[in-house]
Each structure stands twice: as structure tokens, then as C-alpha cells.
C-alpha positions in Angstrom: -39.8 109.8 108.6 -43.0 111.0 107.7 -42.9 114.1 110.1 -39.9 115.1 108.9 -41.0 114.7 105.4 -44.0 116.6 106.3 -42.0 119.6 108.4 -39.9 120.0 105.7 -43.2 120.5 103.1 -41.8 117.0 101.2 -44.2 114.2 99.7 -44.2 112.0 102.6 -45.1 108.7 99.6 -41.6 109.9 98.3 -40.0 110.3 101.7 -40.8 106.9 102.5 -39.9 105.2 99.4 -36.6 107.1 99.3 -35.6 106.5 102.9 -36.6 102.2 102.4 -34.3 102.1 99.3 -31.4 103.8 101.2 -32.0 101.4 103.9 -32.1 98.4 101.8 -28.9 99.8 99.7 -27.4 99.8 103.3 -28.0 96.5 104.4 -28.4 93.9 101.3 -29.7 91.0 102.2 -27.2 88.1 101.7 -27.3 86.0 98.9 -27.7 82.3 99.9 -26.1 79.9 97.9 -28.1 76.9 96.7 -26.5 73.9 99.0 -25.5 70.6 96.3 -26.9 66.9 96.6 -25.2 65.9 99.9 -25.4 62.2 100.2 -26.3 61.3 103.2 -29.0 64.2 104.2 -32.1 63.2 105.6 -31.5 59.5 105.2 -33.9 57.8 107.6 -34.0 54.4 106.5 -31.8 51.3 105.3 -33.6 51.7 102.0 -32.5 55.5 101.5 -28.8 54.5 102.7 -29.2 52.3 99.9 -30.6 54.9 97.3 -27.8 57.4 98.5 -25.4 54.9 98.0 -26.9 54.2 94.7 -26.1 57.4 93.7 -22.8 57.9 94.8 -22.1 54.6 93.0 -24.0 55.9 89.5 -21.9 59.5 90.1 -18.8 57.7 89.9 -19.7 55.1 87.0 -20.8 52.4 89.0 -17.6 50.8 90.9 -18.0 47.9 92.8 -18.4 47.8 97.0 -15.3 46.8 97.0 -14.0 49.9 94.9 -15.6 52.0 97.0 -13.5 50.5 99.9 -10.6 51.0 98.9 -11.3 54.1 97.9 -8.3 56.8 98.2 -10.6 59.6 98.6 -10.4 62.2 101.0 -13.4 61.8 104.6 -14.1 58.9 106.4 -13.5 55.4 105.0 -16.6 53.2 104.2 -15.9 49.7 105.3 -16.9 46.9 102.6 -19.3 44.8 104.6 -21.4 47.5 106.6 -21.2 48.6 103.0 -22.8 45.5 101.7 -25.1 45.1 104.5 -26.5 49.0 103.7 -27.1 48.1 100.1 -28.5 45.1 100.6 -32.4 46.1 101.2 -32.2 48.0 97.7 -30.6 45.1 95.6 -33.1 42.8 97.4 -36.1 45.1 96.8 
């Protein structure tokens, strides 16, 4: 760019700043979406399961286990006593 710039008797600065904003008005770089709380990311341990779980429980006004069971909502079903057995270390801790 800068031996065209200078065969053609242009500022090569100007050359070069002109030629890296056409570029970049060329190829934007894609704007990446923030991702949401995802419960169940990263969970390591039986205590986060239980914090995640605390979470989900507090989002939707605290039902019971049970509730949560029974749940109609759309994924996979959560079981009440692997349920219980999850949240266990947090309500004993």
C-alpha cells in the first residue's frame, strides 16, 4: 500500500489509514452477544449443584422439590429424589 501510495505522490500515513478503514468497513467484526446465567455451567461440585439449584428455585419464587418435579416445562425432567439428594449438601451446610 505504501508503494503505491508513494508512486502515485500520496501521503503514505493517509494511504494507510484510508485503506485499514475500508478494510475494516469490509469485514466488521461480529458482534457477540453476552451469553445469560445458564444454570448448570461450570458446576463442579454437589455444593454448586446445590447453589444452581438454589437459583433456579429463587428465579421461580421458591417451589418446592416436588414442584419442580412435576414441572410441565419444556427439557429434560428432574426427578424428585436425585433432586433432593443434590440439594442436600447446601440445606445441610
Amino acid at each position: 500500500m505504501r508503494a503505491v501510495a508513494r508512486g502515485a505522490g500520496a501521503d503514505e500515513e493517509e494511504a494507510v489509514q484510508v485503506w485499514a478503514a475500508a478494510e475494516a468497513a469490509m469485514r466488521p467484526r461480529p458482534v457477540r452477544k453476552p451469553a445469560g446465567y445458564v444454570p448448570g455451567r461450570q458446576i463442579t461440585t454437589g455444593a454448586g449443584l446445590a447453589g444452581a439449584m438454589e437459583k433456579v428455585r429463587a428465579a421461580a419464587d421458591g417451589p418446592s422439590l416436588r414442584r419442580l418435579a412435576a414441572s410441565p416445562a419444556p427439557g429434560p425432567r428432574l426427578a424428585q429424589r436425585p433432586a433432593q439428594r443434590a440439594y442436600r449438601p447446601a440445606a445441610a451446610g
